[in-house]
C-alpha positions, -999 to +999 in steps of 0.1 A: +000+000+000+009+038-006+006+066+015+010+103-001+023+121+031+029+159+026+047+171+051+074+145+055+105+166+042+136+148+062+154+124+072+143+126+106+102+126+095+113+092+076+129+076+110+096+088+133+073+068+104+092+040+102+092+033+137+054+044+139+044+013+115+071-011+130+055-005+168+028-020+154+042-045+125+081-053+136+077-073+099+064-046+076+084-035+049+087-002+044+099+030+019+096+059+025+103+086-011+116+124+004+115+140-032+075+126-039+069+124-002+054+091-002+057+059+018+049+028+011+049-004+031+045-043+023+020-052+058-005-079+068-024-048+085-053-029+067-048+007+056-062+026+082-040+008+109-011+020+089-026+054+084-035+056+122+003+049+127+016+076+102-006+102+118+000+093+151+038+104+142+025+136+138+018+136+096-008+135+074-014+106+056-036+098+022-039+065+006-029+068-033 
């Protein structure tokens, strides 16, 4: 799945997402794309459990 997610513009943003979505998946794969300010992760959770996790970081999140 794909997340658009605006306002993620360093590498400390990336670090703070990542480690949102592994809190709650230790086994998610995930990529997170500065320049188009997207992530995407490779999860057995639905969307809005991954969206819950990227907004709980502190960012907005849209599915694409």
């Amino acid at each position: 799945m794909k997340f658009s997610v605006p306002d993620m513009t360093c590498g400390h943003c990336t670090a703070a997402i990542e480690k949102a979505i592994l809190q709650r998946d230790p086994s998610a794969e995930i990529s997170c794309d500065l320049g188009a300010h997207t992530v995407e992760t490779k999860t057995a959770l639905p969307e809005a459990e991954i969206a819950a996790a990227i907004e709980g970081a502190g960012y907005s999140a849209a599915t694409i």
